[in-house]
C-alpha positions in Angstrom: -0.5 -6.2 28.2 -2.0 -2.3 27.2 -5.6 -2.4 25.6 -5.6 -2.5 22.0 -8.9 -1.4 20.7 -9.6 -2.1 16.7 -13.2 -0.5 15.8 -14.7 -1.2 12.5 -16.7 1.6 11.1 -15.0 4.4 12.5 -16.1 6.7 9.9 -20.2 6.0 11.1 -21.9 8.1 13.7 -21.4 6.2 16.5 -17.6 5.1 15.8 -16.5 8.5 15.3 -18.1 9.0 18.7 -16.1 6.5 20.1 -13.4 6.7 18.8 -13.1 10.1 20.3 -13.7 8.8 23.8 -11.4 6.1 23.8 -8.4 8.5 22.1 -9.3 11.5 25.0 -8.8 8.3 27.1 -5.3 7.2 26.1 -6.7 4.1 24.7 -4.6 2.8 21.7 -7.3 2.4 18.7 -6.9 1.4 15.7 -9.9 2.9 13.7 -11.4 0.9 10.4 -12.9 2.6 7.8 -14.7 1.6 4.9 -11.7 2.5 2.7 -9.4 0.8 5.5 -10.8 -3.1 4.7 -13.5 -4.3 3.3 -14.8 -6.5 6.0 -16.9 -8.8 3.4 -13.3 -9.8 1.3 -11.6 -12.3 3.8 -8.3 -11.6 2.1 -8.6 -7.6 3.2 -9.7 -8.5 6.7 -6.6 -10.9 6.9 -4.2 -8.7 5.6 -5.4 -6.2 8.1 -5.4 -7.7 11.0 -1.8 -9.4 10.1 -0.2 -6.3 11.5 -2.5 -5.5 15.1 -3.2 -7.9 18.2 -6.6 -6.0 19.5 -7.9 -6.8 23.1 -10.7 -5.5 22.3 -12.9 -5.1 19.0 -16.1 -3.3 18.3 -17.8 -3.7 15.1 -19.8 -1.0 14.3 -19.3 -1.2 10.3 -23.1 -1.6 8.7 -24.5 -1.2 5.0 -27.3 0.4 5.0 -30.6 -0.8 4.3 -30.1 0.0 0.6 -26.5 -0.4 -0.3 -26.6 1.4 -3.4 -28.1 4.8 -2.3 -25.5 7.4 -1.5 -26.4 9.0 0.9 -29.2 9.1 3.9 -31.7 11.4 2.2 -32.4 8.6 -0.6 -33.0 5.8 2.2 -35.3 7.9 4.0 -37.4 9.1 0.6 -37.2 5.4 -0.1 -38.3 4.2 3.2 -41.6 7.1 2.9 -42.8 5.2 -0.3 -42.9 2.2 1.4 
């Protein structure tokens, strides 16, 4: 049986990253996004994963500290007031 990698938050720093390597390796990856599944509605995870058999998975999807900001810069002015 070929590898079969499936990484959740492919879209973050560090899944891009991977993702890369693993694809400049020949690895076969399917790549999550947060528009891909929303990995806290069981139904989307299910319906995802109906259709891939990983060997491996990596989850890398996280919500940041504050899941309504929209970006990074309101985090960090958030985390100075504290």
């Amino acid at each position: 049986m070929s590898e079969h990698w499936l990484i959740t938050g492919a879209g973050g720093f560090v899944g891009r990253r991977l993702l890369e390597r693993l694809e400049q390796a020949g690895i076969a990856v399917t790549a999550w996004r947060r528009s891909d599944a929303d990995l806290t509605r069981p139904g989307d995870v299910a319906r995802a994963m109906s259709t891939i058999v990983p060997t491996h998975v990596v989850h890398l999807a996280a919500m940041p500290a504050n899941p309504h900001a929209e970006d990074w810069r309101a985090i960090a002015d958030e985390a100075a007031m504290v």
